[in-house]
N, C-alpha and C positions, 0 to 999 in steps of 0.2 A: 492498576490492579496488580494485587500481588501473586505472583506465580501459581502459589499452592492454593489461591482462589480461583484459577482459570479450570474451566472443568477440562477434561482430557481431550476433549474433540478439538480443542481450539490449540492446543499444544505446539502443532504442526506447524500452524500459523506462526505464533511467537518465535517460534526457530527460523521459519524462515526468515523476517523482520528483523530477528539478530543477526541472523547472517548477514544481512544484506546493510544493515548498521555499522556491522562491523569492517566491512568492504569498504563501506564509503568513507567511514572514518579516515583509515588504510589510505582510499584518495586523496580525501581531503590534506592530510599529512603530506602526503608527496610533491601535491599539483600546487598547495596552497602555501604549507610550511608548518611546523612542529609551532608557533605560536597560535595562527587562526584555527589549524586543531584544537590547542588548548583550551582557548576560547569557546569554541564550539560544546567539549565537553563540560567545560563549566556551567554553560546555561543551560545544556543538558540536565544535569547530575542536577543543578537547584531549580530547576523546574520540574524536575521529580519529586524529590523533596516537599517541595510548595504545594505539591498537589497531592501527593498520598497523606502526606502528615500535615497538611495548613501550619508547615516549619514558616513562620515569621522571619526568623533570621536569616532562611532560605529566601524567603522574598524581599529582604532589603539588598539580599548579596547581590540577585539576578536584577535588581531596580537600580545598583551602581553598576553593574557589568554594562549595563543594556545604555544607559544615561553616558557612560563613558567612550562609546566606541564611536570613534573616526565616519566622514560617509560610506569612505571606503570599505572598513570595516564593517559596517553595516550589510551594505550589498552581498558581499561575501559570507558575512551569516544568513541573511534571507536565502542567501542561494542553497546553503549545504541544507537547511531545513526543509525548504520547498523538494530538494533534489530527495530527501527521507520521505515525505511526502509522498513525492510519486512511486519511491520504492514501496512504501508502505501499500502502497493502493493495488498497484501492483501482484500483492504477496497478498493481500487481504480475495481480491479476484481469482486468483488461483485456489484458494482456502474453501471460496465458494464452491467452485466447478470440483474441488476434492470431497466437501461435502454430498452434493447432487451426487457425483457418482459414488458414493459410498452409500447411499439409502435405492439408488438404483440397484446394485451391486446385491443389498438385503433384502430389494422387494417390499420395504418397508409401504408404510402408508403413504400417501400424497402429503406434503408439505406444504404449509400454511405458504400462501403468495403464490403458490403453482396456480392453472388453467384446473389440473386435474383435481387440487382440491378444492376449488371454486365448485365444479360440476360433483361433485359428491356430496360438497354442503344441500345443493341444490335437489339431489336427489331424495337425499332424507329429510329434507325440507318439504317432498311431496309436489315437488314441483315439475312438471311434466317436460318433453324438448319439445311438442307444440307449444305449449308457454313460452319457454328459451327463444324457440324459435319465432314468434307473435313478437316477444320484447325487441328482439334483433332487429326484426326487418324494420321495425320505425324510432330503433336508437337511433341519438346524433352522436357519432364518438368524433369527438377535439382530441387529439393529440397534442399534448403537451413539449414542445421541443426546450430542451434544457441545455444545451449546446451555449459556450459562449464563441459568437462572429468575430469579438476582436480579435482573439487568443490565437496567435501567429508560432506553429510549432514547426519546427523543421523535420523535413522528411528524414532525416538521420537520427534525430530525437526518436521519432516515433519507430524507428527498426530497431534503437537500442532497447525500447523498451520490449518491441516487442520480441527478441531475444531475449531479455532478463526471464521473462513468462514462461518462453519455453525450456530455457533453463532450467527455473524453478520446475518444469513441470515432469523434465526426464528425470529430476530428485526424488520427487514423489513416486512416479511409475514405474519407474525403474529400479531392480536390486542393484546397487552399481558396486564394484570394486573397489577397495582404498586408492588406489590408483585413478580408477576413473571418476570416482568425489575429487579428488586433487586438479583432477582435468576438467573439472565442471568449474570449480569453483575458481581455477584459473580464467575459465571463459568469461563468467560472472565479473569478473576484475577489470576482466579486456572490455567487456561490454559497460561496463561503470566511466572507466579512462574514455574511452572512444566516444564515445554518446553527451556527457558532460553539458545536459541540457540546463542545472536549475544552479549548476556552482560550478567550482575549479572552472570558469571560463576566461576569466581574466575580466578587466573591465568591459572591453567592448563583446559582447555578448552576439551581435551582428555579424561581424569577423568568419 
């Protein structure tokens, strides 16, 4: 999607995802080397290509890049993409909880997928809380568990990331200082290098 088609509210978002692209990049370079960088950005850049403009040329380039790399090379791409991935999710989770409290914040109306807009629909539906109350007590509710049990993360994975979040989230809530953006975004850095859950791990990922 292009920039000046994101409506304003999502903004925030795309900043953070740069940033935090652009950090890893940053790693990748360092941890990995100035070539599996390149690489990275190359499939990058024409899988953009491929997919705003259905550039053709852009998909043969990414169809020899991808056909040509080593296993090794391989692993190491899936890692730095999986590793944007998780930042993305990340940054997209924060966007959310920035949204919520911004229409909290306006007192705006309930929003579609809340509790509270459920029972409003229900209201002007004429629908009574004896009623609510009648359906409830002889619902069957399944919970759907979407969790996957193989998926083996390390408890250090999961504090980088949950540092990354808070990070992101003194950015947002915070007016911060030129200085203390430099100190944020150096944390962010540290917390990228240290954490090194989905790339820059080396081969053995175990270790």
């Amino acid at each position: 999607m292009d920039l000046h088609e994101t409506p304003d509210k999502d903004l925030p978002l795309r900043d953070d995802i740069r940033l935090l692209g652009r950090i890893l990049g940053d790693t990748v370079r360092t941890q990995e080397g100035e070539p599996v960088f390149e690489i990275v950005e190359h499939i990058r850049r024409n899988s953009i290509r491929f997919h705003r403009e259905e550039d053709e040329a852009a998909r043969h380039e990414l169809e020899a890049t991808l056909n040509g790399l080593s296993h090794g090379q391989n692993i190491q791409i899936i890692r730095a993409f999986s590793y944007f991935s998780q930042l993305a999710n990340i940054a997209e989770d924060q966007h959310h909880i920035r949204r919520t409290r911004a229409h909290a914040l306006a007192a705006s109306a309930p929003r579609g997928g809340t509790m509270a807009h459920a029972l409003t629909r229900a209201r002007d539906a004429g629908i009574s809380r004896s009623k609510l109350e009648n359906f409830f007590t002889d619902a069957i509710v399944c919970p759907v568990l979407t969790a996957h049990p193989t998926e083996v993360r390390r408890r250090s994975t999961i504090d980088r990331e949950v540092e990354v979040a808070q990070l992101l989230e003194e950015r947002d809530r915070l007016r911060l200082t030129p200085e203390e953006t430099a100190t944020n975004e150096e944390a962010l850095r540290s917390a990228s290098r240290c954490g090194r859950p989905a790339c820059c791990a080396g081969a053995d990922s175990k270790s």
